[in-house]
VEXLUMRO-906416 format. One record per residue (C-alpha): residue in three letters; residue number from 0; x, y, z. Coordinates in pm, whole numbers, always signed. Layout:
N
R code pos      x      y      z
R  ALA NUM      X      Y      Z
...
***
This chain:
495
R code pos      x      y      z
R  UNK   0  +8050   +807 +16868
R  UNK   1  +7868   +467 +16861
R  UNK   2  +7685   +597 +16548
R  UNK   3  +8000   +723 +16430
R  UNK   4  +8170   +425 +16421
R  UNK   5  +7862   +237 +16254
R  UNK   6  +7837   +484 +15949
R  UNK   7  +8221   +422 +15900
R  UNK   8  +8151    +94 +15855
R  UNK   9  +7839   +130 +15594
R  UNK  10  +8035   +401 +15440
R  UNK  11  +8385   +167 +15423
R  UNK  12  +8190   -132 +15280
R  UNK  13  +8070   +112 +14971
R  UNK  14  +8356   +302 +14921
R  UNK  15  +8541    -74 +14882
R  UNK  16  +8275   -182 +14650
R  UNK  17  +8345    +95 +14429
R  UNK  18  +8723    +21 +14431
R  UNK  19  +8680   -307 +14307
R  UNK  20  +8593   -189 +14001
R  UNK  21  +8875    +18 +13974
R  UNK  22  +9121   -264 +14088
R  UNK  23  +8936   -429 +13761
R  UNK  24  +9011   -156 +13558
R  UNK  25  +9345   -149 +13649
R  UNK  26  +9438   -501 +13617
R  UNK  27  +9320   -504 +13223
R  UNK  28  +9480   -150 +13177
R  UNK  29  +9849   -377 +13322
R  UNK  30  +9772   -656 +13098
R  UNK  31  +9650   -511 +12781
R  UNK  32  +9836   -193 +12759
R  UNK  33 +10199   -186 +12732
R  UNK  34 +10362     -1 +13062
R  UNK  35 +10501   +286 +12867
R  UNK  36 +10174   +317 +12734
R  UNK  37  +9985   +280 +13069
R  UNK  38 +10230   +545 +13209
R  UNK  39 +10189   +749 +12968
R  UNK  40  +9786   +755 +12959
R  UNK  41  +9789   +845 +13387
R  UNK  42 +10052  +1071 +13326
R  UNK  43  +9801  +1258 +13130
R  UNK  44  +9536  +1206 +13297
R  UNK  45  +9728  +1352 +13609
R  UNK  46  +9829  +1623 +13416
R  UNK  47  +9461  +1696 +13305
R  UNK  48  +9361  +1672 +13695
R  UNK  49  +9600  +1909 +13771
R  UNK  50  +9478  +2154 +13456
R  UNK  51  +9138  +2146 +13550
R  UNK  52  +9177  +2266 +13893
R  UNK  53  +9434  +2537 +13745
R  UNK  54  +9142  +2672 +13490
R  UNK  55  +8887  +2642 +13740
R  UNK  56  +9047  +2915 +13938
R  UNK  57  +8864  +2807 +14243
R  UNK  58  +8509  +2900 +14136
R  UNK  59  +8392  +2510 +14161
R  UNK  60  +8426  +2606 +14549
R  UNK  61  +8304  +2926 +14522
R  UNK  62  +7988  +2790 +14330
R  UNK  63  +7982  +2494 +14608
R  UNK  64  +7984  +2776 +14900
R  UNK  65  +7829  +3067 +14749
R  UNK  66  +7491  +2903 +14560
R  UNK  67  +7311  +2868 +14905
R  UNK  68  +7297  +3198 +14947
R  UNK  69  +7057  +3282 +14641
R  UNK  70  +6714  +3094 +14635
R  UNK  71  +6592  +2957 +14311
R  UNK  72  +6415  +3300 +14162
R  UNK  73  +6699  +3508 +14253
R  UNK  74  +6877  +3610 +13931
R  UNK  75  +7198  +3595 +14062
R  UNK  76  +7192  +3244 +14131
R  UNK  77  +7163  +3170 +13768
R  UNK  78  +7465  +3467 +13692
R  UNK  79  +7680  +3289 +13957
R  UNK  80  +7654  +2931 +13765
R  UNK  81  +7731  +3130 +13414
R  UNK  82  +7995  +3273 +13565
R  UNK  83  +8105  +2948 +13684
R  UNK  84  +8089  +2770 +13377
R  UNK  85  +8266  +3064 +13160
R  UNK  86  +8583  +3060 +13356
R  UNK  87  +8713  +2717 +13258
R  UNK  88  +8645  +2750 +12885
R  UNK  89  +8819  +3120 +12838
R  UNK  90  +9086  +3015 +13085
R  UNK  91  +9145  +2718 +12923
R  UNK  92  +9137  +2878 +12581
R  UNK  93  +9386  +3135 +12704
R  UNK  94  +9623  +2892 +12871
R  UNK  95  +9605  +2676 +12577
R  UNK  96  +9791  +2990 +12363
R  UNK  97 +10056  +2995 +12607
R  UNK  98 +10027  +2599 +12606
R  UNK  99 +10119  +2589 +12217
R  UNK 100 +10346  +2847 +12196
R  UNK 101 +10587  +2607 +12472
R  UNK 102 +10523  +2326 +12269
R  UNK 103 +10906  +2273 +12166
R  UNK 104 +10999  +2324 +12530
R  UNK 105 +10734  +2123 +12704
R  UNK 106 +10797  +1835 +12447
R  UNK 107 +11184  +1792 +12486
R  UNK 108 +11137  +1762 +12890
R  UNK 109 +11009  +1434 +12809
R  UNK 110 +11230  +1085 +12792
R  UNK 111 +11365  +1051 +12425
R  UNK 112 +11103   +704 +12381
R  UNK 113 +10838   +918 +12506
R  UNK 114 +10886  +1212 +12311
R  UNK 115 +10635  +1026 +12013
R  UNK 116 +10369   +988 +12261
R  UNK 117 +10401  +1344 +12355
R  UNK 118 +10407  +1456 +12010
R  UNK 119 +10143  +1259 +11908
R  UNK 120  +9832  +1359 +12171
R  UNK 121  +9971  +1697 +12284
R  UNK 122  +9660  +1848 +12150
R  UNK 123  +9437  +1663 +12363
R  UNK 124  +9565  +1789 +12684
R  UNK 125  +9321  +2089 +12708
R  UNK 126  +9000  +1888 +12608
R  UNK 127  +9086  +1703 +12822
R  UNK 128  +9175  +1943 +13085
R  UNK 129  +8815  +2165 +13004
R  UNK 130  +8602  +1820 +13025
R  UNK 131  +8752  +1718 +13361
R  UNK 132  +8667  +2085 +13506
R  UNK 133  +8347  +2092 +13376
R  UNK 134  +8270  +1736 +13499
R  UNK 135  +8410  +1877 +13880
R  UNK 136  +8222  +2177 +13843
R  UNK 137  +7862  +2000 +13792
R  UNK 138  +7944  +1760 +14056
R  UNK 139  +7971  +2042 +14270
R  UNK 140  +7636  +2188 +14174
R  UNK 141  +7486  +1847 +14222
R  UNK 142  +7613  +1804 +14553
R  UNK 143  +7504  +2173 +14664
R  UNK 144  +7140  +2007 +14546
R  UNK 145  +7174  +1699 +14754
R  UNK 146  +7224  +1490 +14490
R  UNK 147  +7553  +1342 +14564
R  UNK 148  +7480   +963 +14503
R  UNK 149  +7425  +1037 +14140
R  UNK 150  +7699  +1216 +14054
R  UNK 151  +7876   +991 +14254
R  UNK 152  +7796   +667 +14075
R  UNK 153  +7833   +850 +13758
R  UNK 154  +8217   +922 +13843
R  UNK 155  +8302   +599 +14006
R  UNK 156  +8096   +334 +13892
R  UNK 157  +7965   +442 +13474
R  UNK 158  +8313   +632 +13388
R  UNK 159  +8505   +364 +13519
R  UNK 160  +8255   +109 +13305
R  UNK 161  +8313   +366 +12982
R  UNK 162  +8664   +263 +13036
R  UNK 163  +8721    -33 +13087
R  UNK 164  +8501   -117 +12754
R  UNK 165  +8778   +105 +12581
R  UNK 166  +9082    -80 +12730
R  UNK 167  +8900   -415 +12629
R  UNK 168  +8837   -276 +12293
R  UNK 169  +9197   -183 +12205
R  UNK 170  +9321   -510 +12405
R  UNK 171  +9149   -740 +12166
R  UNK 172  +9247   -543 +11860
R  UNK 173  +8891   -343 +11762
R  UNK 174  +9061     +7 +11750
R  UNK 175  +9423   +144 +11766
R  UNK 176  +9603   +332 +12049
R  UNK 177  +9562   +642 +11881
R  UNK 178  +9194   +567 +11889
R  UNK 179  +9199   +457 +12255
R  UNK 180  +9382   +753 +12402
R  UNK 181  +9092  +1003 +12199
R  UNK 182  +8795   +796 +12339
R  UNK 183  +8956   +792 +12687
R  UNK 184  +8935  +1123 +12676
R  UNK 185  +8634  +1197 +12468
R  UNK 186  +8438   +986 +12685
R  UNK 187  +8416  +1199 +12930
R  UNK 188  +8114  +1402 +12732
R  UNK 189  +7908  +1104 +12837
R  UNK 190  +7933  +1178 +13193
R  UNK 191  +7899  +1542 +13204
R  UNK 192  +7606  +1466 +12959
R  UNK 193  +7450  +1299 +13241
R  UNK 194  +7538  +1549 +13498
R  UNK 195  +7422  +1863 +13304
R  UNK 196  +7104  +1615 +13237
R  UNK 197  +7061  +1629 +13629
R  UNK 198  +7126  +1953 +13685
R  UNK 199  +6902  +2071 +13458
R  UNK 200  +6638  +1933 +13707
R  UNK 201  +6698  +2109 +13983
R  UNK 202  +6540  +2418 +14100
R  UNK 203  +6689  +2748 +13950
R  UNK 204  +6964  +2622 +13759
R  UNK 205  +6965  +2771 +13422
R  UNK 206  +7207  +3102 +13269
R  UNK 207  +7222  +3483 +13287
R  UNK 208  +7426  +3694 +13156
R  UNK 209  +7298  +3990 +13359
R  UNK 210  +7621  +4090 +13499
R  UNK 211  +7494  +4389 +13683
R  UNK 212  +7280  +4138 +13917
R  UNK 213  +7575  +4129 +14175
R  UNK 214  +7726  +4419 +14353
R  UNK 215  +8131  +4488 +14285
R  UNK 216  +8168  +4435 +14641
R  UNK 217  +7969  +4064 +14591
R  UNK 218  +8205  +4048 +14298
R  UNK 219  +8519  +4108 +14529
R  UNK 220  +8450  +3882 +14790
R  UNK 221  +8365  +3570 +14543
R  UNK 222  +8749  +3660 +14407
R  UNK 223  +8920  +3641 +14696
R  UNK 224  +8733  +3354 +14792
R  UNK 225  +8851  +3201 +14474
R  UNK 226  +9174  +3341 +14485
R  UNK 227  +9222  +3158 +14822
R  UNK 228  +9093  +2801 +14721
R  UNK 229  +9257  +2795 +14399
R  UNK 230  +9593  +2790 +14561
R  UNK 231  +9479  +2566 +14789
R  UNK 232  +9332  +2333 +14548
R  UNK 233  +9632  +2332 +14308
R  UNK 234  +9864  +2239 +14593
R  UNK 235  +9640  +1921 +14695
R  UNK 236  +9591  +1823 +14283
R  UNK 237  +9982  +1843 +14294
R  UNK 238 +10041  +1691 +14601
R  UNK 239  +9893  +1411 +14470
R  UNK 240 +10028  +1403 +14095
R  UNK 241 +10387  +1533 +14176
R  UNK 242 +10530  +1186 +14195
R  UNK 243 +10425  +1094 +13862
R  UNK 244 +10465  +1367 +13651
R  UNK 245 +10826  +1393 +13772
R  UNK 246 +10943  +1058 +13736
R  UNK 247 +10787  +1056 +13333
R  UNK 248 +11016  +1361 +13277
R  UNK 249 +11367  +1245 +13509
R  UNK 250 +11361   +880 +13508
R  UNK 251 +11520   +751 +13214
R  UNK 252 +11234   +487 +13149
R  UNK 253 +10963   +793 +13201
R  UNK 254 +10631   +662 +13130
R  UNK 255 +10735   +287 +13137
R  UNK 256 +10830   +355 +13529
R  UNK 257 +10519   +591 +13580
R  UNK 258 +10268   +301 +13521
R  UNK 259 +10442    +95 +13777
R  UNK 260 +10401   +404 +14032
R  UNK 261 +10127   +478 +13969
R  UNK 262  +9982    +45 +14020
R  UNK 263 +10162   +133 +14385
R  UNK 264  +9970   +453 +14381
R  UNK 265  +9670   +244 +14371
R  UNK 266  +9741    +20 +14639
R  UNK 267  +9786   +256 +14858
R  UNK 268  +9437   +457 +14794
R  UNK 269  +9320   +103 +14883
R  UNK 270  +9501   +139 +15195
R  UNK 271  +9348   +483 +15293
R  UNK 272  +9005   +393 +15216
R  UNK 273  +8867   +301 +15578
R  UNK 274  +9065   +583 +15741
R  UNK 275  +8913   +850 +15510
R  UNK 276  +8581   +656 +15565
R  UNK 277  +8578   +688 +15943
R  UNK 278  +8704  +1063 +15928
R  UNK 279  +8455  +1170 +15698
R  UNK 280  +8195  +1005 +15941
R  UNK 281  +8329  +1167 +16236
R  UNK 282  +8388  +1502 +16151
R  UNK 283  +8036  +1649 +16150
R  UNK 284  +8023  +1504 +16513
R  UNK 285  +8348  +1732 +16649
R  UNK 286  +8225  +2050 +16384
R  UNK 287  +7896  +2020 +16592
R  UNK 288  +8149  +2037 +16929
R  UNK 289  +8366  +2249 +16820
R  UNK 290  +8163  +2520 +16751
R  UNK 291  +7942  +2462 +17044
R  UNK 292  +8316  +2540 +17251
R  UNK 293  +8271  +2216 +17425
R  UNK 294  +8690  +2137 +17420
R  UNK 295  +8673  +1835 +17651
R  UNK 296  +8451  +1651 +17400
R  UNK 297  +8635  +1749 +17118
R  UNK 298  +8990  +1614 +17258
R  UNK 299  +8788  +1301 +17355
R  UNK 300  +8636  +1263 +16988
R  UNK 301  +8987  +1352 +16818
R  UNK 302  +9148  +1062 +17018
R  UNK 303  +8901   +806 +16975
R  UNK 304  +8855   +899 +16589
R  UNK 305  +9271   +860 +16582
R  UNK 306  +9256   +558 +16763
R  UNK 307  +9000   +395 +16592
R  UNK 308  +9134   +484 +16247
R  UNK 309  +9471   +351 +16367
R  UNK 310  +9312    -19 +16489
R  UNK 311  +9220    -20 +16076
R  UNK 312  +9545   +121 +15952
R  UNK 313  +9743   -136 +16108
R  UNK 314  +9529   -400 +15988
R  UNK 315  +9581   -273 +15628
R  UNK 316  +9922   -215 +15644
R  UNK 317  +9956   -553 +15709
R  UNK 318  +9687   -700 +15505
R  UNK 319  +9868   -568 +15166
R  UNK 320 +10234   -594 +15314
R  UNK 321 +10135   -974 +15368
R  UNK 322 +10009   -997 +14989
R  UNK 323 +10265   -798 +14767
R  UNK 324 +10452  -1135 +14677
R  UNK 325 +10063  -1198 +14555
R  UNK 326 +10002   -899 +14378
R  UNK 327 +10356   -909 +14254
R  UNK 328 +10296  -1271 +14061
R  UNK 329  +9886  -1117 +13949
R  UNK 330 +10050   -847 +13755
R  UNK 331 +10317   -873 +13439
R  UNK 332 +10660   -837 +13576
R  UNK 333 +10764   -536 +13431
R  UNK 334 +10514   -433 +13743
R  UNK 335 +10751   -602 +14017
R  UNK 336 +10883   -255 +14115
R  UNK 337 +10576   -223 +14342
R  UNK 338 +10775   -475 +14613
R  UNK 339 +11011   -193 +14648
R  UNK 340 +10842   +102 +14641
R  UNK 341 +10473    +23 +14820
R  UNK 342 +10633    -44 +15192
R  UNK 343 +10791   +268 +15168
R  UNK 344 +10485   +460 +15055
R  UNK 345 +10335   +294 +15348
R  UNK 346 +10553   +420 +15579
R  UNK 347 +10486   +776 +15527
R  UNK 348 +10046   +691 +15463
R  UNK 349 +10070   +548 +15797
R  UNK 350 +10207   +830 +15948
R  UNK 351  +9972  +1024 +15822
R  UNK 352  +9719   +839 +15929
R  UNK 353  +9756   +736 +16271
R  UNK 354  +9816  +1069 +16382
R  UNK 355  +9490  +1134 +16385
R  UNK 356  +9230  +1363 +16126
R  UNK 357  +9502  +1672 +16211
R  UNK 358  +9453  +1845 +15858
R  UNK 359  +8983  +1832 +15944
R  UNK 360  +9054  +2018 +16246
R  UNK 361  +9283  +2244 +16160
R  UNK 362  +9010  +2331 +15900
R  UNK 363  +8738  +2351 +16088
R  UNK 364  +8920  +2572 +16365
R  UNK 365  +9073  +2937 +16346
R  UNK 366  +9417  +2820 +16230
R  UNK 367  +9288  +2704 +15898
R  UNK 368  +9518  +2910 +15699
R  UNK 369  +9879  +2749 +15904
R  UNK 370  +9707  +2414 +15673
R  UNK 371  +9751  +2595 +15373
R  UNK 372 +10062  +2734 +15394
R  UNK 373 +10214  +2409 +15510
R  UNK 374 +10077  +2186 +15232
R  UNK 375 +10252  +2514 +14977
R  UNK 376 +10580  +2421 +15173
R  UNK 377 +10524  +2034 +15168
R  UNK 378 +10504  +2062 +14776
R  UNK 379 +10811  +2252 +14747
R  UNK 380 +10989  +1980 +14980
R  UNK 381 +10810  +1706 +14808
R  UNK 382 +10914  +1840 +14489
R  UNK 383 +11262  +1922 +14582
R  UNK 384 +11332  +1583 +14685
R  UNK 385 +11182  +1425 +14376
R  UNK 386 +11440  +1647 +14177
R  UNK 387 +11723  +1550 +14365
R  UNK 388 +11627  +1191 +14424
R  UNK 389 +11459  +1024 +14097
R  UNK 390 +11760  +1117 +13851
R  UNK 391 +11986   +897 +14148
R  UNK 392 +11727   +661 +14250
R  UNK 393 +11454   +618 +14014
R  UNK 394 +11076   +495 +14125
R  UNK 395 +11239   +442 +14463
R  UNK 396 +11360   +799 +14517
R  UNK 397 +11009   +914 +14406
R  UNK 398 +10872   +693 +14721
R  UNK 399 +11127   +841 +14958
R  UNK 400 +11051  +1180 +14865
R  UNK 401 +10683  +1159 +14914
R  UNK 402 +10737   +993 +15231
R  UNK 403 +10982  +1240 +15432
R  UNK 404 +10743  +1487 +15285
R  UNK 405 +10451  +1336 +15465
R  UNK 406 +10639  +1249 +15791
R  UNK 407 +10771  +1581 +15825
R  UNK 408 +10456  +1716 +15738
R  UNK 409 +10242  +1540 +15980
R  UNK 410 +10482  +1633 +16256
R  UNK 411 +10457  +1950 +16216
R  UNK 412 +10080  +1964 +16274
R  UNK 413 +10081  +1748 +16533
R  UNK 414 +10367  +1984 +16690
R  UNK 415 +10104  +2256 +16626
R  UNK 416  +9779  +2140 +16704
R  UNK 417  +9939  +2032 +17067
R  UNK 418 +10065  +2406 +17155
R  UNK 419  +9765  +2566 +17039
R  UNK 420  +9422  +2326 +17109
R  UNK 421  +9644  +2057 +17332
R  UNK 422  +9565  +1783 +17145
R  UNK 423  +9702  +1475 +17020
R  UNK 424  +9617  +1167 +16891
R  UNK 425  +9838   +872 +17074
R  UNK 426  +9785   +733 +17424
R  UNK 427  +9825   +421 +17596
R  UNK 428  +9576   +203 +17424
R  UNK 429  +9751   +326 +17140
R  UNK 430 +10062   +102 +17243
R  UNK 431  +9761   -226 +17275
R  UNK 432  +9696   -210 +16912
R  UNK 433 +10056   -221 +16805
R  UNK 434 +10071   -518 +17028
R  UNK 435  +9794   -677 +16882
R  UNK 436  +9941   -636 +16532
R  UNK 437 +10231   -848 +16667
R  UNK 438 +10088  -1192 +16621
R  UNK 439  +9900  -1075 +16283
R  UNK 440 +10246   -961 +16125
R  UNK 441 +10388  -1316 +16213
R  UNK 442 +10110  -1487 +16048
R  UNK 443 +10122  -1299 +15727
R  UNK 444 +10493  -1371 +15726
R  UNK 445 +10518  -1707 +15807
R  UNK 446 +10197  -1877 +15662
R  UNK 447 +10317  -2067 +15354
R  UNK 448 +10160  -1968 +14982
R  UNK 449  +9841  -2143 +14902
R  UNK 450  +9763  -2307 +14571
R  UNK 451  +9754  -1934 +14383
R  UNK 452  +9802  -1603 +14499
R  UNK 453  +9451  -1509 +14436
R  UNK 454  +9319  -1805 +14680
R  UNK 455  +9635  -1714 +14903
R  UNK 456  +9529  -1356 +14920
R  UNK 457  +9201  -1470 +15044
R  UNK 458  +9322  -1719 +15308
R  UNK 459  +9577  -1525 +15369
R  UNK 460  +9367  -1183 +15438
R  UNK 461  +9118  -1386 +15634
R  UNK 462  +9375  -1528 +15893
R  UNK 463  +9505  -1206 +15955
R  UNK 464  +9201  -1043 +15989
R  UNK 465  +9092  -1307 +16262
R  UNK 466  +9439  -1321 +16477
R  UNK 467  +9433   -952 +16481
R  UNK 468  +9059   -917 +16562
R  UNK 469  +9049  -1159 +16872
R  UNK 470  +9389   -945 +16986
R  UNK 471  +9179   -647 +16918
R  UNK 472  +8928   -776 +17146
R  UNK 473  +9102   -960 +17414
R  UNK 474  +9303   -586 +17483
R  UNK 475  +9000   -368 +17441
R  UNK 476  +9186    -61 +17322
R  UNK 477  +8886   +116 +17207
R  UNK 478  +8549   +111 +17380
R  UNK 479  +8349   +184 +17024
R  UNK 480  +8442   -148 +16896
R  UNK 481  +8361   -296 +17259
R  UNK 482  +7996   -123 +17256
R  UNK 483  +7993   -228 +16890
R  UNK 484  +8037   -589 +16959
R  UNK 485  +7790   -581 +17267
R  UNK 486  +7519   -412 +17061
R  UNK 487  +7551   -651 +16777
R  UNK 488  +7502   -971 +17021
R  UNK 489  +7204   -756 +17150
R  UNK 490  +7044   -683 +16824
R  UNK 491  +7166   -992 +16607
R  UNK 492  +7224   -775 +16313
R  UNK 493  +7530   -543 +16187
R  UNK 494  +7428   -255 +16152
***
């Protein structure tokens, strides 16, 4: 677990690196861009996220899974990848007829303000939608080939760069909006130009159309494969989206209010980054006891994974509720909904965070279909509730509704997971780091602002993180970050 808990940390400081440059690009998009017109260009971008997984009908995973199987001189390796690459482009040209023949209907969903916007870039949607699928497919290849830092810093470092060169270059007046929404989505060519560039130097990649290469029964078990993982996939793309594209179609100020969602949105990725980091890292670890049947060690890994991902939760959670005044007064104040709605968003991210990496070992055990058919019935809840709640409550009601969602939600799998593999994440020393979070919450309170909010975030940040460290290490509620600290006084160096 001690090497666990040091790759979390390598892989946390990265993974924060790379959101800086998103928190960039989302600062210039807030103070260049209008919020309707913000909104409106996530709102399709969501939208197109959504598409892509809908056209990929699951055979990004199926590609991801199945490849291995065929070396590089096998024919059917190359079949598989043209079969993979076909499906997007005739689904999408397919679903595009149905798309246009709707157009009336999908249009008048829309706010009345919004309805130009709609109008205007309608067409776009599928491009956009076939570039983002073929841009997840090829990652997908890439990572099957080991080359996952590439495709990686293509995504979130370069595309990120691409844009932010287009929001400068409509904020300072070089080219219209009309211009800026086609290059944001045109730009994605670039990417996928690089990614096809890499592929093309692996080992077997390449096309046949020699259908006959794979058996009908190799053919029926890639479908219901796909068929599986489609669903699935389409539920998470939602799960995540939902919020959004709901409050752009039942809040009165539609895409105005969706820009200021989805700034909270942002924050609270921000917020999940370390968990995710430290789950990531541990999960090979319990895979590698799990399947070995060794139950005591995997209870003792889930716990100390849950309990070390909660000492970081509650240190974010009150990192970023201490500096929302700050981020508040950083952004243009048709922004300031994000006071309201972030510690309510936090509410239910916590949740789902401190109780432990449920969902990974659900996945990884025989029960993996009870997480599937749970997240279906968390999106019709989630959804419900955004129906009833956004006409009544606005941005607000959109929080609430994802937040009972993931409350109830997390519940339930903790509910399960304890009746059938008797596990759960909270214990004792999970009571020491709520205590230590005690004096850290006061400080972030009570600490007067400092000069600006962007030093005051700083100071701010820093005093927290120091009050709530030496709590963290005068109660010793986890023994990683005890052997951490002991080996780092041993060694002199971090890592």
């Amino acid at each position: 677990m001690g090497i666990v808990f040091r790759q979390s940390i390598k892989t946390t400081i990265v993974t924060f690196g790379g959101a800086l440059l998103g928190a960039i690009l989302l600062y210039i998009s807030t103070q260049l861009l209008t919020p309707q017109q913000f909104g409106f260009s996530r709102n399709l971008l969501a939208q197109a996220v959504i598409g892509s997984q809908i056209v990929l009908l699951g055979f990004n995973s199926t590609l991801y899974v199945f490849i291995s199987k065929y070396d590089s001189s096998d024919r059917r390796r190359q079949v598989l990848i043209t079969l993979s690459v076909l499906v997007p482009v005739v689904t999408t040209i397919l679903l595009s007829i149905l798309y246009f023949s709707f157009k009336g209907y999908i249009v008048n969903l829309y706010q009345e303000q919004d309805i130009a916007y709609v109008n205007q870039f309608f067409f776009w949607l599928p491009v956009y939608v076939l570039l983002w699928g073929i841009m997840t497919l090829l990652e997908q290849y890439l990572t099957t080939q080991m080359r996952i830092a590439a495709s990686t810093f293509i995504r979130e470092i370069l595309l990120r760069v691409f844009n932010i060169l287009i929001v400068l270059l409509y904020g300072y007046g070089y080219i219209q909006f009309n211009s800026f929404m086609t290059l944001s989505v045109l730009i994605h060519l670039l990417p996928i130009a690089l990614l096809w560039f890499l592929a093309t130097k692996t080992s077997g990649f390449g096309f046949s159309f020699q259908w006959n290469s794979f058996s009908s029964e190799e053919y029926k078990e890639m479908v219901n494969f796909s068929v599986y993982h489609i669903l699935l996939q389409i539920s998470l793309a939602f799960l995540v989206n939902i919020d959004m594209l709901m409050l752009g179609v039942l809040d009165e100020d539609g895409f105005k209010v969706s820009g200021v969602y989805n700034v909270a949105m942002y924050i609270i990725s921000i917020f999940q980054i370390p968990y995710r980091s430290m789950v990531s890292s541990a999960l090979p670890m319990i895979m590698k006891e799990y399947e070995a049947k060794n139950k005591q060690e995997v209870n003792t890994l889930y716990r100390r994974t849950a309990l070390n991902a909660m000492i970081v939760v509650v240190a974010m959670a009150v990192i970023i509720l201490s500096n929302m005044q700050n981020a508040a007064m950083i952004l243009k104040p048709e922004y300031s909904g994000i006071l309201l709605i972030v510690p309510i968003l936090i509410l239910g991210r916590t949740m789902d965070m401190v109780a432990g990496p449920n969902t990974e070992m659900l996945s990884i055990s025989k029960y993996y279909r009870f997480t599937f058919y749970l997240t279906m019935l968390l999106l019709l809840v989630i959804t419900f509730l955004n129906y009833v709640l956004i006409p009544r409550y606005g941005i607000v009601g959109a929080a609430w509704a994802n937040t009972i969602g993931l409350i109830a939600f997390n519940i339930a799998k903790m509910i399960f997971l304890w009746k059938k593999m008797h596990l759960q994440p909270f214990y004792r020393n999970s009571l020491l780091i709520l205590l230590a979070g005690i004096p850290a919450i006061a400080c972030g309170y009570y600490l007067p602002f400092i000069i600006n909010p962007i030093f005051d975030t700083f100071i701010r940040s820093g005093i927290i993180v120091a009050v709530y460290g030496a709590a963290i290490l005068f109660l010793k509620p986890s023994e990683d970050i005890t052997k951490y600290i002991n080996s780092v006084k041993k060694s002199k160096r971090l890592f």
